[in-house]
Backbone and ligand atoms as CSV (ligand in chain L), in Angstrom:
chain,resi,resn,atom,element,x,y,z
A,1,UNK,N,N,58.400,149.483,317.736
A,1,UNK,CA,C,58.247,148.030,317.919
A,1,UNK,C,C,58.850,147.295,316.719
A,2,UNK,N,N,58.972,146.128,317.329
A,2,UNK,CA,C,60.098,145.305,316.145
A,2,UNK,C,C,59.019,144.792,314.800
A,3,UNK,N,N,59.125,145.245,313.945
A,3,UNK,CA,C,58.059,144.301,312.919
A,3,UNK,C,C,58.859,143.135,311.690
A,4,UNK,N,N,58.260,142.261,311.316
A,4,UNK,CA,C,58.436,140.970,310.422
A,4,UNK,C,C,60.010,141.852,309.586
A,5,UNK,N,N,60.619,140.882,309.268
A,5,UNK,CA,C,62.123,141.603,308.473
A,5,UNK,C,C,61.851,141.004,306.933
A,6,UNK,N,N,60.549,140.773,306.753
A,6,UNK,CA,C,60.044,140.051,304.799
A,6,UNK,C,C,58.513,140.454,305.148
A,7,UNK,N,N,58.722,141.087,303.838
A,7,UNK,CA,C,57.003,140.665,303.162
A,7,UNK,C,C,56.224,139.420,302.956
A,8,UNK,N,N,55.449,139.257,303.603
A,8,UNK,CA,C,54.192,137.950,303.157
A,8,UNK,C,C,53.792,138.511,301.907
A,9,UNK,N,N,53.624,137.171,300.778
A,9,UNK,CA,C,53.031,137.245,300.290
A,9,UNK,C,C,51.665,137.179,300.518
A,10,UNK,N,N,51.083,137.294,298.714
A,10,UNK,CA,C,49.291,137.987,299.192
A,10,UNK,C,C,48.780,136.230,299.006
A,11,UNK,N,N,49.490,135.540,298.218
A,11,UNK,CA,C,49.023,134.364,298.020
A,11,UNK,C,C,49.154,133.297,299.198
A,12,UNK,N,N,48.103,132.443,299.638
A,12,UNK,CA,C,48.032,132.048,300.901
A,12,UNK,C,C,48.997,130.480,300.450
A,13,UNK,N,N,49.380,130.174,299.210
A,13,UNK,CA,C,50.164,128.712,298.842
A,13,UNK,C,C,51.972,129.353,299.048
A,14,UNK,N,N,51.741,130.528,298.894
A,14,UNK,CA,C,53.201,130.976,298.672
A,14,UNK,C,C,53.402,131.481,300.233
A,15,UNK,N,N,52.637,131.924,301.224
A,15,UNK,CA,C,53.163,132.120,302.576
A,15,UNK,C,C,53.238,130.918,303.363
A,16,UNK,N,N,52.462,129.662,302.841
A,16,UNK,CA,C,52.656,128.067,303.461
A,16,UNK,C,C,54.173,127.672,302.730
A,17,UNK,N,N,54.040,127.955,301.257
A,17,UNK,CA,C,55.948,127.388,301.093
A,17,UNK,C,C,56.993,128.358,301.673
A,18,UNK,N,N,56.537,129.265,302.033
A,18,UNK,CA,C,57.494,130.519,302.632
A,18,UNK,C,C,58.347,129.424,304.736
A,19,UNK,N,N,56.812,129.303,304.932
A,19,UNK,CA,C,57.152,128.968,306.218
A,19,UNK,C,C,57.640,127.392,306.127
A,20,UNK,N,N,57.725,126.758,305.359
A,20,UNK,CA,C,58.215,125.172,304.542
A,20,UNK,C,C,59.584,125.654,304.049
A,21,UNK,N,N,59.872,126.726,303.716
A,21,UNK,CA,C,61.389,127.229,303.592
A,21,UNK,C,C,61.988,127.182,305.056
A,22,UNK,N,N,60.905,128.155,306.220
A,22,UNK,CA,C,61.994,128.226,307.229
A,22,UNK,C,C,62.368,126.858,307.722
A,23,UNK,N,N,61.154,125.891,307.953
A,23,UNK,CA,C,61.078,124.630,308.854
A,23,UNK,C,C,62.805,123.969,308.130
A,24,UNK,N,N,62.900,124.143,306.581
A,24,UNK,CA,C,63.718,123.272,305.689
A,24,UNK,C,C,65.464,124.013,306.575
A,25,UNK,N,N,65.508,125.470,307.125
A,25,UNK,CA,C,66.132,126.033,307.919
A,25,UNK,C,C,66.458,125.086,308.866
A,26,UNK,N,N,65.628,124.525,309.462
A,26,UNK,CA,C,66.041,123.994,310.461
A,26,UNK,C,C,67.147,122.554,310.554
A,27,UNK,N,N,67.126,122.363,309.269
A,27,UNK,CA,C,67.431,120.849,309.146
A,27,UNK,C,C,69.186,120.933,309.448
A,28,UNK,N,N,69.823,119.882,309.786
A,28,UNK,CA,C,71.037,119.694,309.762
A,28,UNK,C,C,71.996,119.139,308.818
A,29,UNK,N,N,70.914,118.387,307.978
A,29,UNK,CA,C,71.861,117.728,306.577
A,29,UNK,C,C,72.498,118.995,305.913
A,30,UNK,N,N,73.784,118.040,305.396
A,30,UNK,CA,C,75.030,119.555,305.039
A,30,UNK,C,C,74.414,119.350,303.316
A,31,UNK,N,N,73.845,119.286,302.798
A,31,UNK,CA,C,73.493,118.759,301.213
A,31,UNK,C,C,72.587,118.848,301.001
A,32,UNK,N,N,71.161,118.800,301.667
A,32,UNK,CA,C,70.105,118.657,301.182
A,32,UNK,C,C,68.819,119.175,302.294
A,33,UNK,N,N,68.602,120.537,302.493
A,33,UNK,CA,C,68.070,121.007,303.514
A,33,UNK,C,C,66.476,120.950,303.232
A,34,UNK,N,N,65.729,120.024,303.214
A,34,UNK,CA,C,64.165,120.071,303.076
A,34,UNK,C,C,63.061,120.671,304.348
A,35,UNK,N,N,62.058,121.262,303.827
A,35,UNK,CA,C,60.673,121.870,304.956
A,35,UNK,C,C,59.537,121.583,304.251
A,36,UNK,N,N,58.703,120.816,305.260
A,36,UNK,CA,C,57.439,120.099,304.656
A,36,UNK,C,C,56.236,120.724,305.690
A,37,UNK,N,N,54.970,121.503,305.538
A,37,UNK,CA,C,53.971,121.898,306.208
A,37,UNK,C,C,53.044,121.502,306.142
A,38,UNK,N,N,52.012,120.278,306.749
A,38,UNK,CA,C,50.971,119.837,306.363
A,38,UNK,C,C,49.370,121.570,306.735
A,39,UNK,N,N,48.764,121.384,306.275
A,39,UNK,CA,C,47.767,122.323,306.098
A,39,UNK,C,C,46.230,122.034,306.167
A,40,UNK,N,N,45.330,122.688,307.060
A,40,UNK,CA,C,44.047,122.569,306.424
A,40,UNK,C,C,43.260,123.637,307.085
A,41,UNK,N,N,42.542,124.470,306.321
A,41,UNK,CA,C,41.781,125.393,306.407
A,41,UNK,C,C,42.265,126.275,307.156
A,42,UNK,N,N,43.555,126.427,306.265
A,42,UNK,CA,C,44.651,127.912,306.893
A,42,UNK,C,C,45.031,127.685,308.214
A,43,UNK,N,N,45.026,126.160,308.433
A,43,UNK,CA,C,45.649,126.214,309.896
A,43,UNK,C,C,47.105,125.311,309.759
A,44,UNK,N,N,47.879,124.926,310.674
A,44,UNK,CA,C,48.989,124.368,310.434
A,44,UNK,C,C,48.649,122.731,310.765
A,45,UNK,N,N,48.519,122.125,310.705
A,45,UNK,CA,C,48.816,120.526,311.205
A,45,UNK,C,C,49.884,120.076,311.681
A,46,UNK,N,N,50.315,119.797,311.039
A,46,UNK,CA,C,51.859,119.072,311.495
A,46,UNK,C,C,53.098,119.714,310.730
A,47,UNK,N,N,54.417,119.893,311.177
A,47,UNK,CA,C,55.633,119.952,310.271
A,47,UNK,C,C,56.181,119.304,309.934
A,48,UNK,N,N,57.353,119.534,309.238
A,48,UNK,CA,C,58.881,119.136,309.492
A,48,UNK,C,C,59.771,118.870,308.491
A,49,UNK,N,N,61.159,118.890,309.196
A,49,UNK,CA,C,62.455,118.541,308.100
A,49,UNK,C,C,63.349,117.523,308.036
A,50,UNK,N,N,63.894,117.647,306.667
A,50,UNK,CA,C,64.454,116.055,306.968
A,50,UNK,C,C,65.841,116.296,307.667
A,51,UNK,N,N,65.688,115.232,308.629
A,51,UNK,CA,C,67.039,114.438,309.921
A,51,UNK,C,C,66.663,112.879,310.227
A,52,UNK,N,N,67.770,112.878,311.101
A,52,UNK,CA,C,67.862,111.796,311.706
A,52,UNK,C,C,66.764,111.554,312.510
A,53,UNK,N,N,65.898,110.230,313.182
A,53,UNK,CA,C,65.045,109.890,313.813
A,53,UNK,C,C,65.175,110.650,315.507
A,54,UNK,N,N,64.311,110.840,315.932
A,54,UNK,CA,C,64.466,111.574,317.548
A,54,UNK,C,C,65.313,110.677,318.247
A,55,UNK,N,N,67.222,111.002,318.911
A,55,UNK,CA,C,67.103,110.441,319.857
A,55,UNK,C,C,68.880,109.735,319.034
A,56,UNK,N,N,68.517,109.096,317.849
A,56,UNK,CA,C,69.978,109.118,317.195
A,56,UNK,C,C,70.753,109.830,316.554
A,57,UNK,N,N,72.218,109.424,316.772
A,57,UNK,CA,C,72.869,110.706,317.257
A,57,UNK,C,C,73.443,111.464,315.829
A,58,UNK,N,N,73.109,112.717,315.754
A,58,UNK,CA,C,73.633,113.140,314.345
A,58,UNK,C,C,74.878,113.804,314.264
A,59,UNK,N,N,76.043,112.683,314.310
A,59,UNK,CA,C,77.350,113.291,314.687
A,59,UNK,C,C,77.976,113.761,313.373
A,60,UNK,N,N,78.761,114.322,313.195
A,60,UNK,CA,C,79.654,114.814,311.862
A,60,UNK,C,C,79.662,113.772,310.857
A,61,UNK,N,N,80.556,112.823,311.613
A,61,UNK,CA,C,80.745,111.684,310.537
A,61,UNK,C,C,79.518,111.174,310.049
A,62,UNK,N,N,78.384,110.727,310.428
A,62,UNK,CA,C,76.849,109.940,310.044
A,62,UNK,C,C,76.602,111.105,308.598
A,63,UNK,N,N,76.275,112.290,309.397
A,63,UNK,CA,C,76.381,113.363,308.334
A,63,UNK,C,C,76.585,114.146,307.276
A,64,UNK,N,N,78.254,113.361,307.135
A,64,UNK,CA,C,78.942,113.945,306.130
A,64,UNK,C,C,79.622,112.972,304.859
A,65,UNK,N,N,79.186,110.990,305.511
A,65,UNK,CA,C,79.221,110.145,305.291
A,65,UNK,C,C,77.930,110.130,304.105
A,66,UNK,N,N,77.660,110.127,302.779
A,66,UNK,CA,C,76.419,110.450,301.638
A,66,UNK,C,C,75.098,108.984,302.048
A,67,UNK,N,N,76.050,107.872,302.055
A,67,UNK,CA,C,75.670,106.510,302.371
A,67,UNK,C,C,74.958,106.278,303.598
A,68,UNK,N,N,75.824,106.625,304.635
A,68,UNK,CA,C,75.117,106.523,306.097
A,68,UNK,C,C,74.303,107.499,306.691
A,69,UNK,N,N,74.220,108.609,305.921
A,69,UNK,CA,C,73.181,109.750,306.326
A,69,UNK,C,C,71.748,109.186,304.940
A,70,UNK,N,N,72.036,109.030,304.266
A,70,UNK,CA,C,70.803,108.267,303.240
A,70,UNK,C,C,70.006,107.756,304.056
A,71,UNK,N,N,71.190,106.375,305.044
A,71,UNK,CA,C,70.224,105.213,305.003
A,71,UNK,C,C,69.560,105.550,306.437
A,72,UNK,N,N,70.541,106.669,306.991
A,72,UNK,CA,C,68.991,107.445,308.296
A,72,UNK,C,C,68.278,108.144,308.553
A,73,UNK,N,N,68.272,108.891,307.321
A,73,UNK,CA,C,67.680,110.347,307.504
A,73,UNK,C,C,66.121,109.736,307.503
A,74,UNK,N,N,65.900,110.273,307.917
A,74,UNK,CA,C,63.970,110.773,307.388
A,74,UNK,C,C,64.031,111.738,306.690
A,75,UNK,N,N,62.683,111.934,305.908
A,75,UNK,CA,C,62.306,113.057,304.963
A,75,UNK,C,C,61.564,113.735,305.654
A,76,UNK,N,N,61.516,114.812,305.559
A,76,UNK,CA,C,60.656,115.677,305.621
A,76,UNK,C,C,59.164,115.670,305.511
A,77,UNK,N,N,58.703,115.360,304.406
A,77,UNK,CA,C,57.491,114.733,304.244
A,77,UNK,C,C,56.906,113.586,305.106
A,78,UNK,N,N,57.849,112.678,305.520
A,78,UNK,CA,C,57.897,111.546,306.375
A,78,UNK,C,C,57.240,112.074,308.103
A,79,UNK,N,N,58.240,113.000,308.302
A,79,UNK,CA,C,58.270,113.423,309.330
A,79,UNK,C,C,56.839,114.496,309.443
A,80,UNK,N,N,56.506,114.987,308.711
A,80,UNK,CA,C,55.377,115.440,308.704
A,80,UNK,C,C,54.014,114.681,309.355
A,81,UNK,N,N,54.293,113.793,308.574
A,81,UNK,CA,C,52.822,112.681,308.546
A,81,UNK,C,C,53.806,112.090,309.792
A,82,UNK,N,N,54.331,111.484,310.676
A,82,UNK,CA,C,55.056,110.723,311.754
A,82,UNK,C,C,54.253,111.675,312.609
A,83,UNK,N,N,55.028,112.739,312.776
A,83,UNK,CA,C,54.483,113.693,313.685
A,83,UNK,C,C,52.546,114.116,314.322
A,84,UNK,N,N,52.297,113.786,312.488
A,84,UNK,CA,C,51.067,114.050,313.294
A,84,UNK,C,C,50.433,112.988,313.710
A,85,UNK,N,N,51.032,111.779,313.069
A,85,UNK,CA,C,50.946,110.281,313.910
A,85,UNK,C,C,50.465,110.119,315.653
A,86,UNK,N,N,52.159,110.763,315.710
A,86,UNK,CA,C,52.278,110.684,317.444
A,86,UNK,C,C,51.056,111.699,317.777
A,87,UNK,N,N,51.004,112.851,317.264
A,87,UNK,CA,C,49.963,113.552,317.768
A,87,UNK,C,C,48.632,113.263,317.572
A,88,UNK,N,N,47.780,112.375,317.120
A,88,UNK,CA,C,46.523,112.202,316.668
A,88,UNK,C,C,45.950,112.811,316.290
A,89,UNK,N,N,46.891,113.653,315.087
A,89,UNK,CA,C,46.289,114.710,313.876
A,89,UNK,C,C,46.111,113.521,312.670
A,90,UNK,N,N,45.159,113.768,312.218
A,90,UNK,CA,C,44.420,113.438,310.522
A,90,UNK,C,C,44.908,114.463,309.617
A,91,UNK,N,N,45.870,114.000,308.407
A,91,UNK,CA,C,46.244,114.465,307.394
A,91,UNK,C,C,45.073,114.649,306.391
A,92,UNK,N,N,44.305,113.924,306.667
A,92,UNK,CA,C,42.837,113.694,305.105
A,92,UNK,C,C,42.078,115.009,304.907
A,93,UNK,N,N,42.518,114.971,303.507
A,93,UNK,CA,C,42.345,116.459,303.028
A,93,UNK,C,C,42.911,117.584,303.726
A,94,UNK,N,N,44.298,117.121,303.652
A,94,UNK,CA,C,45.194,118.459,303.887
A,94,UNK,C,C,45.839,118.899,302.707
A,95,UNK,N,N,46.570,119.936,302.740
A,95,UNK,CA,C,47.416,120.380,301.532
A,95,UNK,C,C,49.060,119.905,302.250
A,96,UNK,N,N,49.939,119.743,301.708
A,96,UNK,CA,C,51.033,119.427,301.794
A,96,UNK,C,C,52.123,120.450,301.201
A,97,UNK,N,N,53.056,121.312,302.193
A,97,UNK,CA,C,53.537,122.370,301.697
A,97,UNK,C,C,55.091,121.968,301.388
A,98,UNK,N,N,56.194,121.741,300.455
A,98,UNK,CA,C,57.378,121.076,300.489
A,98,UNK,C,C,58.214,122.292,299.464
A,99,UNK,N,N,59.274,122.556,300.500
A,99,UNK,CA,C,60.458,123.423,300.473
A,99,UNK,C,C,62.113,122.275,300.312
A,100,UNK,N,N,62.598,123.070,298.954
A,100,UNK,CA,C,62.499,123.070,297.715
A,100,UNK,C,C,62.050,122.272,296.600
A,101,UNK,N,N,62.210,120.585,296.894
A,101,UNK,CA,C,62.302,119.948,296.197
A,101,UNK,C,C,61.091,119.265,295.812
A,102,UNK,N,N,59.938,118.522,295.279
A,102,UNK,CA,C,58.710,117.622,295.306
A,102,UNK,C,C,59.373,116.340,295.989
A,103,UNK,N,N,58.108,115.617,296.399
A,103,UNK,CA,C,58.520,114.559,297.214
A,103,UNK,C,C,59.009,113.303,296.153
A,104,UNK,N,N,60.141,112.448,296.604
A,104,UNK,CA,C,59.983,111.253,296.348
A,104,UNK,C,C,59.195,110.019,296.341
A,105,UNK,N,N,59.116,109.196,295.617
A,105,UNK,CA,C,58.019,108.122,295.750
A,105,UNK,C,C,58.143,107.549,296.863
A,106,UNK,N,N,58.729,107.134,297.842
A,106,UNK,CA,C,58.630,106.355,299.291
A,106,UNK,C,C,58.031,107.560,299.588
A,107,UNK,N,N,58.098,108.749,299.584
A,107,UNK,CA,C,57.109,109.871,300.603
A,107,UNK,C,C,55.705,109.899,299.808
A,108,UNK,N,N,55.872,109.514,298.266
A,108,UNK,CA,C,54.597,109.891,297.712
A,108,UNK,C,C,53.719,108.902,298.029
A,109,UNK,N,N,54.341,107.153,298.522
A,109,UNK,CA,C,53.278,106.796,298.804
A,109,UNK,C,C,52.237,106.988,300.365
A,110,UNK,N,N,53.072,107.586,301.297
A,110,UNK,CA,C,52.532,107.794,302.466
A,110,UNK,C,C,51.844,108.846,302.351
A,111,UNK,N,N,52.326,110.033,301.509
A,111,UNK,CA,C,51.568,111.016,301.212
A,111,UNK,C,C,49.898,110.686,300.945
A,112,UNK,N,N,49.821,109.410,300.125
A,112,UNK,CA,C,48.405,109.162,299.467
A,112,UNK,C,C,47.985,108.801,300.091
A,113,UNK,N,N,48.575,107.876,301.096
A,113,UNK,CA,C,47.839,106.794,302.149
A,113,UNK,C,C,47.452,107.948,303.034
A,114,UNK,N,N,48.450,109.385,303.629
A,114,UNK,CA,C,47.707,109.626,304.718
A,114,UNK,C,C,46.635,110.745,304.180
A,115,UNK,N,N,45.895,110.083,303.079
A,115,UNK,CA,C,44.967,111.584,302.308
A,115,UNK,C,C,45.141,112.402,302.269
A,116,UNK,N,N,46.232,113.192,301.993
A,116,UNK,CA,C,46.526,114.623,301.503
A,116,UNK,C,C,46.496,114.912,300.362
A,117,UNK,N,N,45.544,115.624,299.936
A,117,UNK,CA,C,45.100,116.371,298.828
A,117,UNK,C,C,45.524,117.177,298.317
A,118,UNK,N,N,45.887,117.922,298.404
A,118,UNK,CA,C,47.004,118.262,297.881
A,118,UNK,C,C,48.620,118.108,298.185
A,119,UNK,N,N,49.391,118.582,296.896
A,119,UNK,CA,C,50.724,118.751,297.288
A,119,UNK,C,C,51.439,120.164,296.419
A,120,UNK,N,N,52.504,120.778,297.455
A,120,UNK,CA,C,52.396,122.101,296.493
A,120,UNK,C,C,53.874,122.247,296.694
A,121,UNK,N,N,54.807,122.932,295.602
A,121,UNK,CA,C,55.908,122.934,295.275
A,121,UNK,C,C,56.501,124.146,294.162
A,122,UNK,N,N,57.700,125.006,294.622
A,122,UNK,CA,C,57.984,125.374,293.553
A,122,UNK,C,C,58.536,124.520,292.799
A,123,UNK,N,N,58.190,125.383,291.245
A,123,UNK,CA,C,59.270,124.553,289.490
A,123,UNK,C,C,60.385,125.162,290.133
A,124,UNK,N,N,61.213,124.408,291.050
A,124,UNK,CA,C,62.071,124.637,291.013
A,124,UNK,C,C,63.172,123.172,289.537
A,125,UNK,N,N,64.158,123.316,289.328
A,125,UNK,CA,C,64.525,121.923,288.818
A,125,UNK,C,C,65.226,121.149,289.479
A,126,UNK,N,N,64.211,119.659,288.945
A,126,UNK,CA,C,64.937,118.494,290.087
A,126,UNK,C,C,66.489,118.580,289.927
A,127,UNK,N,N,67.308,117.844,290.987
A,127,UNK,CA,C,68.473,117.324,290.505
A,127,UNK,C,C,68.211,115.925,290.381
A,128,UNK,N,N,69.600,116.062,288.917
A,128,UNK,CA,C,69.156,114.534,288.243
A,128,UNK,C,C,68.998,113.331,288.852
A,129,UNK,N,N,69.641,113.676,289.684
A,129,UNK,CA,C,69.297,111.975,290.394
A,129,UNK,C,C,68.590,111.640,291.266
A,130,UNK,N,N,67.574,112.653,291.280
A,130,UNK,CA,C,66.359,112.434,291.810
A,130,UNK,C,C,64.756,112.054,290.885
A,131,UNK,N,N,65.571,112.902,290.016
A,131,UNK,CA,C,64.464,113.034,288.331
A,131,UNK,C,C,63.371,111.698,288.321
A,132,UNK,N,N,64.146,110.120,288.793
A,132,UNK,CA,C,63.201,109.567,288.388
A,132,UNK,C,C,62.384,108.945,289.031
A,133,UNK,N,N,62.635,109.283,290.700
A,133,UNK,CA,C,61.840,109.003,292.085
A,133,UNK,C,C,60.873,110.261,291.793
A,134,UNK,N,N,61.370,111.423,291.455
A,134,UNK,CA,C,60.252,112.330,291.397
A,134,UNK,C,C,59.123,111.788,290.275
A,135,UNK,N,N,59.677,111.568,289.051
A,135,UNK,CA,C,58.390,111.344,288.076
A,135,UNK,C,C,57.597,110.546,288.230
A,136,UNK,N,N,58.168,109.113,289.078
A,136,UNK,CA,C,57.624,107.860,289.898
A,136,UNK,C,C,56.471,108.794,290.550
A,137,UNK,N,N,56.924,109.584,291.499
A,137,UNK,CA,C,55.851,109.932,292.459
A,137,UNK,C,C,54.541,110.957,291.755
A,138,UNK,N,N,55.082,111.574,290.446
A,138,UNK,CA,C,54.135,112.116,289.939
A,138,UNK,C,C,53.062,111.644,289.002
A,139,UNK,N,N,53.152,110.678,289.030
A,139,UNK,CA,C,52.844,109.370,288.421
A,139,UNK,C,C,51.737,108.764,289.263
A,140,UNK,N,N,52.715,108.533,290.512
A,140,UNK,CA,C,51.883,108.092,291.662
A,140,UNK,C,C,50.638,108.978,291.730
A,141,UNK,N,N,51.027,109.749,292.039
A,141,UNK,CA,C,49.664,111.464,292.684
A,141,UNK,C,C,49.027,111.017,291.341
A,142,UNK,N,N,48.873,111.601,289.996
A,142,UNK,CA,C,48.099,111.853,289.340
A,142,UNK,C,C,46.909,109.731,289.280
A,143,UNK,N,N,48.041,109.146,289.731
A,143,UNK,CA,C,46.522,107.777,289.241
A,143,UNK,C,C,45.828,107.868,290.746
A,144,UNK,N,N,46.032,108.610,291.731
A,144,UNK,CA,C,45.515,108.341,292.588
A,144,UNK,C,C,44.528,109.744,293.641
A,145,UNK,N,N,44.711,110.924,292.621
A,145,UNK,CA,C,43.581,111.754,292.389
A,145,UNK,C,C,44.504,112.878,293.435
A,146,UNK,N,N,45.759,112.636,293.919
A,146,UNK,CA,C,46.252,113.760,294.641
A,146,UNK,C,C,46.650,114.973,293.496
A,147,UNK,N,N,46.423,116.280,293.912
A,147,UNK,CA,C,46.546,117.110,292.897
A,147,UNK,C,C,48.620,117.489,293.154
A,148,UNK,N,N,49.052,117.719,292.056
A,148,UNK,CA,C,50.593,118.174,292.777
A,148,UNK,C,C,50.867,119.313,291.825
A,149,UNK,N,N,50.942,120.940,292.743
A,149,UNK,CA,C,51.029,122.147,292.069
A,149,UNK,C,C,52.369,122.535,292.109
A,150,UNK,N,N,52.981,123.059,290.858
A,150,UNK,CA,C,54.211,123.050,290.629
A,150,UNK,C,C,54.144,125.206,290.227
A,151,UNK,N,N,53.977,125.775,291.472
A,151,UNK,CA,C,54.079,127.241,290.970
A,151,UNK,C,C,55.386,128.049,291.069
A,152,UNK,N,N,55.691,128.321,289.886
A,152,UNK,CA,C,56.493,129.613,289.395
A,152,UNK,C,C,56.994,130.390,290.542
A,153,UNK,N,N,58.468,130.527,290.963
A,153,UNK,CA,C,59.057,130.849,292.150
A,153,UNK,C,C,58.604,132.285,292.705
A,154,UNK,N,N,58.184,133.238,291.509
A,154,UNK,CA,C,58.020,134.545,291.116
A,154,UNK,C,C,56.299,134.473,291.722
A,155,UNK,N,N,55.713,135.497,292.232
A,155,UNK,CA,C,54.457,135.521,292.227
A,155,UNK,C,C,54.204,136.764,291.225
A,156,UNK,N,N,53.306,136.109,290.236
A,156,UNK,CA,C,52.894,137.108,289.620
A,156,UNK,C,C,52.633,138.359,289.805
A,157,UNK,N,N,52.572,139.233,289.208
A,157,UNK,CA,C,51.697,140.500,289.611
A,157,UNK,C,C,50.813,140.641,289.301
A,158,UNK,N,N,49.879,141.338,289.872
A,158,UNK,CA,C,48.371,141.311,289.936
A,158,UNK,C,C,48.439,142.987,289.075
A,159,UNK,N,N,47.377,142.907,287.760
A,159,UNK,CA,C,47.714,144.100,286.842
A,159,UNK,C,C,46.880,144.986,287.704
A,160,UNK,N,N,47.564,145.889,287.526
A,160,UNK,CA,C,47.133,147.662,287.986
A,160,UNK,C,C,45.803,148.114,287.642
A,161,UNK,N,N,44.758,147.967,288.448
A,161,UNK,CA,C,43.385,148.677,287.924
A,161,UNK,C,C,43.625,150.010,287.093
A,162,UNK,N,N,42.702,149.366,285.779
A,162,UNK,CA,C,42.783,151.239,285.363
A,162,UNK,C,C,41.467,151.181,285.772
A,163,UNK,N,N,41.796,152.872,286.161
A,163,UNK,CA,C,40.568,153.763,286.888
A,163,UNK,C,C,40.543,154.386,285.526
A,164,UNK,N,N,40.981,154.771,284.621
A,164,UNK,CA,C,40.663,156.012,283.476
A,164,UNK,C,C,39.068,155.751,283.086
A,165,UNK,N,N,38.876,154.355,283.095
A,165,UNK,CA,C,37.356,154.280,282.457
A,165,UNK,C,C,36.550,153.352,283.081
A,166,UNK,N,N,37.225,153.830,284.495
A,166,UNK,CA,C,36.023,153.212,285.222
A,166,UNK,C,C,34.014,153.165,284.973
A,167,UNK,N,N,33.824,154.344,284.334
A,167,UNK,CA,C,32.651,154.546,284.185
A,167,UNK,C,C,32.181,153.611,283.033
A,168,UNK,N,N,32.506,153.127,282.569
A,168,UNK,CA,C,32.605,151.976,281.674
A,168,UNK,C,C,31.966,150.727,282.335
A,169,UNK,N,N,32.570,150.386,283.519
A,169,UNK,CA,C,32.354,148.933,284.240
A,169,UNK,C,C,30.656,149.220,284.916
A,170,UNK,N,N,30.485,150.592,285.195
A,170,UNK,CA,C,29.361,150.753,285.893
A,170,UNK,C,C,27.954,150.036,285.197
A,171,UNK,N,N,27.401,149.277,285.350
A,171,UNK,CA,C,25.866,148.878,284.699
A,171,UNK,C,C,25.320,149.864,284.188
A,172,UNK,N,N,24.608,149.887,282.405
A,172,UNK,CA,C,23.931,151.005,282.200
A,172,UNK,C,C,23.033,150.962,282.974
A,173,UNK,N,N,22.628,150.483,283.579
A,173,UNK,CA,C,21.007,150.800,284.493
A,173,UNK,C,C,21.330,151.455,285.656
A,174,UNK,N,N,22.228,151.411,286.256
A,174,UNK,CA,C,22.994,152.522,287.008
A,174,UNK,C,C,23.340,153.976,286.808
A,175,UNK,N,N,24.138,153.546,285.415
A,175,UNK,CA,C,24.754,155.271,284.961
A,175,UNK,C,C,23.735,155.944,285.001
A,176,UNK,N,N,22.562,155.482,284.253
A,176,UNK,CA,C,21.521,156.754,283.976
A,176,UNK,C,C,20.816,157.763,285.241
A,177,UNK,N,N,21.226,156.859,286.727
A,177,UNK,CA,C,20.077,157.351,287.748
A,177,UNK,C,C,20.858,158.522,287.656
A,178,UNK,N,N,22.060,159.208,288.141
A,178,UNK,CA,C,22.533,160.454,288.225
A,178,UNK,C,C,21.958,161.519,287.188
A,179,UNK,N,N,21.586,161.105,286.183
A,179,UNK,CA,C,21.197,161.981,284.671
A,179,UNK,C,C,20.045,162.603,284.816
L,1,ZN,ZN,ZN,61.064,111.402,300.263
């Protein structure tokens, strides 16, 4: 039987940005491919990536034009919270999963408004000319109690139990019953 072609990670923030990578897959912008996963209690809420609005047309030229794909795209983050709009999902106290980049301040403020509690992101590094919509928005989150986790692309490793002295960890009030 066919099984998964990647390892999940063991960490449950790093298999939500894992699947915020694929959604960011999906996108069509030739420059800037974003995936946003809203979250709560290990379930999915809402997605999505940044494009054009449902319905207008994302032809080459709109696309490849820096100016006229700006001024239509949606974000990712946007589209997240839209989505669960139309659907009559509640973001409040969700986690917010965003593949690669942290959100900008026009997303950070909808982010707050639609109560999401968290927001989670690799350190990846901004590009500069985003640098100061991002710090805007981190700015934003921290006066307004959203937490925004910036983890290390790498998942740590978890150190190797030593067993050599295990008998060590055992409670003396334990060791002695065998004696
Ligand atoms: Zn944005």
């Amino acid at each position: 039987m066919r099984k998964p072609s990647f390892k999940a990670p063991k960490d449950w923030d790093r298999r939500w940005l894992m699947l915020a990578e694929l959604m960011a897959s999906y996108s069509k912008d030739p420059s800037t491919k974003v995936g946003a996963v809203a979250v709560r209690d290990r379930r999915v809420l809402s997605t999505g990536f940044n494009g054009m609005p449902t319905g207008v047309v994302d032809s080459s030229f709109r696309l490849n034009d820096r100016d006229v794909r700006l001024s239509m795209t949606v974000h990712a983050e946007m589209n997240v919270i839209n989505f669960a709009a139309r659907n009559g999902v509640s973001l409040m106290g969700s986690d917010l999963f965003i593949f690669p980049l942290a959100p900008c301040s026009n997303c950070a403020s909808s982010i707050i408004q639609a109560g999401v509690r968290r927001v989670i992101v690799y350190d990846y590094v901004i590009p500069q000319r985003w640098q100061q919509s991002f710090d805007t928005a981190a700015e934003m989150f921290s006066e307004s109690g959203v937490a925004l986790l910036r983890l290390p692309e790498k998942e740590e490793k978890e150190p190797e139990e030593d067993v050599s002295n295990i008998g060590s960890k055992i409670p003396p009030s334990l060791r002695d019953i065998s004696a």
